[in-house]
C-alpha positions as CSV (number, residue, x, y, z in Angstrom):
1,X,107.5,140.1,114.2
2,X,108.5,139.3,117.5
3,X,111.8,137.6,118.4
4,X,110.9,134.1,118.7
5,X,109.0,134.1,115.9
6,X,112.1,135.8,113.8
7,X,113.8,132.8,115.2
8,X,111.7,130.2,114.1
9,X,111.7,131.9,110.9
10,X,114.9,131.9,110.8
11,X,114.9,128.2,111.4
12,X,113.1,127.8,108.1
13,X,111.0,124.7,109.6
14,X,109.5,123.3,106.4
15,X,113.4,122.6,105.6
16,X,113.5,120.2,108.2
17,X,111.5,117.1,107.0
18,X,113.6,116.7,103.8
19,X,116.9,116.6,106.8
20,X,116.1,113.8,108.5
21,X,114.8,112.0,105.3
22,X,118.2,110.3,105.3
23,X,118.3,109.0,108.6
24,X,114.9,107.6,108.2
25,X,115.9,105.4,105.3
26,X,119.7,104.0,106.7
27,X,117.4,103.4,110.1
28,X,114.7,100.8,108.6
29,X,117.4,99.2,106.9
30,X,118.9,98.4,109.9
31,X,116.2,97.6,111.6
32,X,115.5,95.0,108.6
33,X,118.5,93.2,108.2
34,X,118.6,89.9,111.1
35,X,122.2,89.9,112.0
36,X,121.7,85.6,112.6
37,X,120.1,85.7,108.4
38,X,123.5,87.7,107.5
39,X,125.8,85.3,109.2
40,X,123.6,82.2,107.7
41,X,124.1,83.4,104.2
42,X,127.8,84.5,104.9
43,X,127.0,88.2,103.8
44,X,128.5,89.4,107.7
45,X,131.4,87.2,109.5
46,X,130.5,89.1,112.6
47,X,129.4,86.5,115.3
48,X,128.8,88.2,118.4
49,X,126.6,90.9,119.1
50,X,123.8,92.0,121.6
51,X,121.0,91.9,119.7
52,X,119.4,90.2,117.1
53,X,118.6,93.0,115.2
54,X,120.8,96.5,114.6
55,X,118.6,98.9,114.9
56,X,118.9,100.9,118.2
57,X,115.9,103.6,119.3
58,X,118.7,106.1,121.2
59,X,121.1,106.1,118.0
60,X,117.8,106.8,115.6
61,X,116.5,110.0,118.2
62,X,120.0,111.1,118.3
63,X,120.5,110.9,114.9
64,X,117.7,112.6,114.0
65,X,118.1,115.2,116.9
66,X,122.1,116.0,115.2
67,X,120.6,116.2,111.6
68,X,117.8,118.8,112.9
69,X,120.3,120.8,114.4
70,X,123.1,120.7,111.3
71,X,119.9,122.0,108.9
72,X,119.2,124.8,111.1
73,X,122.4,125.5,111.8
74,X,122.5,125.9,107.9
75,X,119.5,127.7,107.8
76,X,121.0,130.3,110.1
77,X,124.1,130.6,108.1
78,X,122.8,131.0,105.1
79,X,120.1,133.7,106.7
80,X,123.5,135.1,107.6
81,X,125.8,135.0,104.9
82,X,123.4,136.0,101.9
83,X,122.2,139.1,104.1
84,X,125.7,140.3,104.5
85,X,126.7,139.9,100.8
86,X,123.5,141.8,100.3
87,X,122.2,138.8,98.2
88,X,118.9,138.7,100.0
89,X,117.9,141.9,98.6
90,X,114.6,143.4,97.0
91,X,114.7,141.3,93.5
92,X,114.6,138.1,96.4
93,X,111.4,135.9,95.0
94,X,111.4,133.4,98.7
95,X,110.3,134.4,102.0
96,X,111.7,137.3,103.4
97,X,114.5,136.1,105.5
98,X,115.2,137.5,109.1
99,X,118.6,139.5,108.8
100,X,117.3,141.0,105.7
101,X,114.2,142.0,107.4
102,X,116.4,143.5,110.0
103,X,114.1,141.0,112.4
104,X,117.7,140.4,113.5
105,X,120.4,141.8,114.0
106,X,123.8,140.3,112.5
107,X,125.3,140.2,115.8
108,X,122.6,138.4,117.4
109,X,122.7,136.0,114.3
110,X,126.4,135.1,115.0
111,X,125.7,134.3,118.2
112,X,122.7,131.8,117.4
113,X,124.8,130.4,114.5
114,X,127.9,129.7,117.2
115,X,125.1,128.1,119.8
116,X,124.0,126.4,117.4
117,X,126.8,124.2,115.9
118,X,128.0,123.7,120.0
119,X,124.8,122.2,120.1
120,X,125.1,119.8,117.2
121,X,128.6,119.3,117.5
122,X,127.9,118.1,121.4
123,X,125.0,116.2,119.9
124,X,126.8,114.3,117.5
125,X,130.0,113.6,120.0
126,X,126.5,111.9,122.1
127,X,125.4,109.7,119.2
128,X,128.8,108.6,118.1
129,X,130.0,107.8,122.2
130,X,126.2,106.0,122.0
131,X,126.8,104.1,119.0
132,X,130.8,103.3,119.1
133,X,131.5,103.7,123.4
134,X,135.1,103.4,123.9
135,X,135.5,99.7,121.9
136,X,135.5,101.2,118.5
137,X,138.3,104.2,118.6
138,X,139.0,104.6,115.0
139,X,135.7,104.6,114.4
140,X,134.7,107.1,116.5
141,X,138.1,109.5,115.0
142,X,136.0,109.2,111.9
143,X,132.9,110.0,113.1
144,X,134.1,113.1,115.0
145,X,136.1,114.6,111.5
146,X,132.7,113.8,109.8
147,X,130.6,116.0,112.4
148,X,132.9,118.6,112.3
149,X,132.9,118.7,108.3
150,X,129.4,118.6,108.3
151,X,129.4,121.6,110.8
152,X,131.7,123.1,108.5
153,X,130.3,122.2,105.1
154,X,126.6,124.0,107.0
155,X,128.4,127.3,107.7
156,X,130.5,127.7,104.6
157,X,127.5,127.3,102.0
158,X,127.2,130.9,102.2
159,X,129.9,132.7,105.0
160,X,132.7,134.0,104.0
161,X,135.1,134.7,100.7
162,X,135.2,131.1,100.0
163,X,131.6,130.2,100.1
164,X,131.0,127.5,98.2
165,X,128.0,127.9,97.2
166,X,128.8,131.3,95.6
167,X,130.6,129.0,93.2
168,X,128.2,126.1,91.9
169,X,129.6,123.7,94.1
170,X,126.6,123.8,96.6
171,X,125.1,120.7,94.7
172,X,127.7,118.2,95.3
173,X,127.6,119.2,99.4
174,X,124.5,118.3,99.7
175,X,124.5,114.7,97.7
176,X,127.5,113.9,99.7
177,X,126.0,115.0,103.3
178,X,122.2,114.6,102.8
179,X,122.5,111.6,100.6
180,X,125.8,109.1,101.2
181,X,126.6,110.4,104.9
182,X,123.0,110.8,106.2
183,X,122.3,106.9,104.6
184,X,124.9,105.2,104.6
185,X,126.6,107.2,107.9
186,X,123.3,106.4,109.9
187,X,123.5,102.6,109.0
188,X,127.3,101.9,109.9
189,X,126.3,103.6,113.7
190,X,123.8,101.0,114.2
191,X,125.9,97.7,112.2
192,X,130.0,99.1,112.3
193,X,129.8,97.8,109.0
194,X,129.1,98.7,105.1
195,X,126.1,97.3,103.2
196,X,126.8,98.0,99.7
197,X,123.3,97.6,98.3
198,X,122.4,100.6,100.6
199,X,124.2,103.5,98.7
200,X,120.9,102.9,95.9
201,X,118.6,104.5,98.3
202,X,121.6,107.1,99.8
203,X,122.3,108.3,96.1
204,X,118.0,108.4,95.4
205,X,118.0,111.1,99.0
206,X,121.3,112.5,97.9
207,X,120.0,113.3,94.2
208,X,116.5,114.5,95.9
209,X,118.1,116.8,97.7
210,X,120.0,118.5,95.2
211,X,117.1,118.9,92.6
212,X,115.6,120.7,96.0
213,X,118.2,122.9,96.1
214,X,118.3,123.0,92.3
215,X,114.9,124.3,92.3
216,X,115.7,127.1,94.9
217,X,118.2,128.2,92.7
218,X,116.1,128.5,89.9
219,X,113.9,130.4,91.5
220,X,116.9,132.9,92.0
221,X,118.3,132.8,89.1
222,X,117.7,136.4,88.3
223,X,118.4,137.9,91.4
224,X,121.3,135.3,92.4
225,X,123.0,137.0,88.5
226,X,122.3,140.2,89.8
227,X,124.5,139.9,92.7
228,X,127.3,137.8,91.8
229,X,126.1,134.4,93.2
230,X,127.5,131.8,90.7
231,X,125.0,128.9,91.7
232,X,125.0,126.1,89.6
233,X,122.2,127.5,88.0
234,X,123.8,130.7,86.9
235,X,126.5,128.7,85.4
236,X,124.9,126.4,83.4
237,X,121.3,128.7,82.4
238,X,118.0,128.1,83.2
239,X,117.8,125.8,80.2
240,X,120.4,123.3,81.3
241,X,119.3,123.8,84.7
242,X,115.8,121.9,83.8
243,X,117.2,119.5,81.9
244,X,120.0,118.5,84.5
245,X,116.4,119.0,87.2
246,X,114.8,116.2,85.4
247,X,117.9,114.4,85.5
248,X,118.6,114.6,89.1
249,X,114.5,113.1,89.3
250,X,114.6,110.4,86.9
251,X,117.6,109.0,88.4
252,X,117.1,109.1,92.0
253,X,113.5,107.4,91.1
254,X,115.3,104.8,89.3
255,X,118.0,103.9,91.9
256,X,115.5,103.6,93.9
257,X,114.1,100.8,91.8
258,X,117.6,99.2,91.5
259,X,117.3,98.8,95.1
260,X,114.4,97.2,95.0
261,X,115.0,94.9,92.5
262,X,118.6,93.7,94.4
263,X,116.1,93.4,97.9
264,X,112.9,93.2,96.4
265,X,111.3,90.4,99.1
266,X,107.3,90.6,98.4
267,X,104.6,93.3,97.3
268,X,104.9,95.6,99.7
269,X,108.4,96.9,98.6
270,X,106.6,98.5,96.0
271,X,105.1,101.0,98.4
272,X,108.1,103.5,98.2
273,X,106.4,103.9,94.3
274,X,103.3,106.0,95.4
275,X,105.8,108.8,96.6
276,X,106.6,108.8,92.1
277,X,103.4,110.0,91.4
278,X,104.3,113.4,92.7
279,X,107.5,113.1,91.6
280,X,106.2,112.8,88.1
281,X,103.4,115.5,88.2
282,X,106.3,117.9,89.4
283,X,108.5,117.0,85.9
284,X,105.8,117.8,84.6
285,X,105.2,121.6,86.1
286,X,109.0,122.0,85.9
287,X,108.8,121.5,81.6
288,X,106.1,123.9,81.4
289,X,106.9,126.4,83.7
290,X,109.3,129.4,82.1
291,X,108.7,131.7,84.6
292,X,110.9,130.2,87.4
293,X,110.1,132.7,90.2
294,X,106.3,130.4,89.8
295,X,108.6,127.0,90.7
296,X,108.3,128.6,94.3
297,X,106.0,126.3,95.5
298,X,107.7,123.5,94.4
299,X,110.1,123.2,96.4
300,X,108.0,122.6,99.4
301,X,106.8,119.6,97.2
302,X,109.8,117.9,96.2
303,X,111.1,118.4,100.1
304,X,107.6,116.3,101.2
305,X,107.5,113.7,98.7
306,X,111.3,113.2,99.6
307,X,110.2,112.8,102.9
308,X,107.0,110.5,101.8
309,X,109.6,108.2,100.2
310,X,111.7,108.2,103.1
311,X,108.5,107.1,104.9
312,X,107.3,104.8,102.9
313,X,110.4,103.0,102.2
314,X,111.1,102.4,105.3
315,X,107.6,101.0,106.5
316,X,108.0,98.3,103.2
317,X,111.7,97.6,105.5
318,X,110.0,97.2,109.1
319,X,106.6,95.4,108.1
């Protein structure tokens, strides 16, 4: 394997669809909401602003641009940090990941991981100078501790003596950042405001996200005991860990529907439902399967149909 393709390895691409799932969904609703309708019915006592609608094609590229570069950024560090507490390790079921293949080198993986959050962290100074200017200052202090936590949050999943997610807390990381910030963040840069019927669909991305990383820990299970990695999973067992799987399913699907029943306009906001079929079909799969090292596969499919949903919900909010 050549560098670049270690790199792109590395990068673990097929993570990054599920990242910017997020982004997609606090983007079509603004681009639904009319500010003029909000004013009208008294929901916003904002009366000025350029445009009729919030959504804003720079803010969405460079949203989507930061939250590519945060999950490999992530992808890197956790490359790094499991191949230097030897997690990643023969008994590893996943692909074979790049330090462990000695692809490279744990210097060179420093250095891409440092590169790396410079880039997202200029990226995100960008989109929040894009979205805020100079008129909005507080907003903009916010905005900057929020980057630098999520730069944080990306690194310290697996680096160093205090990785969190060498103690079961990796679950609630990514709710908060993949679900509530990526949503509900990505909305407020387009409107400066909150929309409280919009935390339905940033908890349903939020809880998608974790049963994703839910199911790579199950997959681990054995090999994460082995070598000390207290994932949720190891905590609670692999039977707790499929019921609280089908949990974390059920009730992103059915805030999802809450949504749709506080917004629900005309048929097509029903089209977000195809993306349950899957979702169902993999409940399924995870009930029967006891081997978990064969849930491999499944990850990729939760990760897609989150995206799906992302995709669809957000056509049923622009058509």
């Amino acid at each position: 394997m050549n560098k670049l393709s270690a790199w792109i390895s590395a990068a673990r691409l097929r993570t990054l669809p599920l990242s910017v799932s997020g982004i997609i969904v606090g983007s079509s609703i603004g681009n639904r909401l009319n500010i003029e309708e909000l004013i009208t019915s008294g929901d916003l006592s904002i009366a000025s602003f350029g445009s009729p609608y919030f959504f804003k094609t720079k803010i969405f590229w460079l949203a989507i641009a930061t939250t590519l570069g945060l999950q490999i950024l992530s992808n890197f560090a956790n490359d790094y940090g499991d191949g230097v507490k030897g997690t990643d390790n023969e008994d590893r079921v996943g692909p074979e990941r790049a330090l462990q293949s000695g692809a490279i080198s744990k210097k060179e993986m420093l250095i891409g991981i440092v590169i790396t959050a410079l880039i997202s962290f200029a990226l995100a100074m960008i989109l929040i100078y894009t979205s805020f200017g100079e008129e909005y200052f507080y907003y903009t202090i916010i905005f900057s501790a929020l980057g630098l936590a999520a730069i944080a949050a990306a690194i310290k999943y697996t680096v160093g003596k205090s990785a969190y997610g060498y103690r079961g807390m990796g679950d609630i990381f990514v709710f908060v950042f993949f679900g509530i910030v990526s949503v509900v963040g990505c909305f407020f840069l387009y409107t400066k405001f909150i929309y409280p019927p919009i935390f339905l669909p940033a908890i349903t991305i939020g809880l998608l996200s974790a049963a994703v990383l839910n199911l790579n820990n199950m997959r681990d299970y054995y090999s994460d005991k082995k070598s000390n990695k207290n994932t949720l999973v190891v905590k609670m067992g692999i039977i707790n860990a499929r019921k609280y799987h089908i949990f974390l399913i059920v009730m992103a699907m059915l805030s999802m529907i809450f949504f749709m029943l506080l917004e629900y306009r005309n048929p097509k906001d029903l089209l977000f439902g195809i993306a349950f079929i899957p979702l169902i079909i993999h409940i399924k799969k995870v009930v029967k399967t006891d081997n978990t090292e064969l849930l491999d596969p499944e990850l990729k499919k939760v990760a897609l149909t989150t995206f799906l949903l992302s995709i669809l919900f957000s056509l049923s909010q622009i058509l």
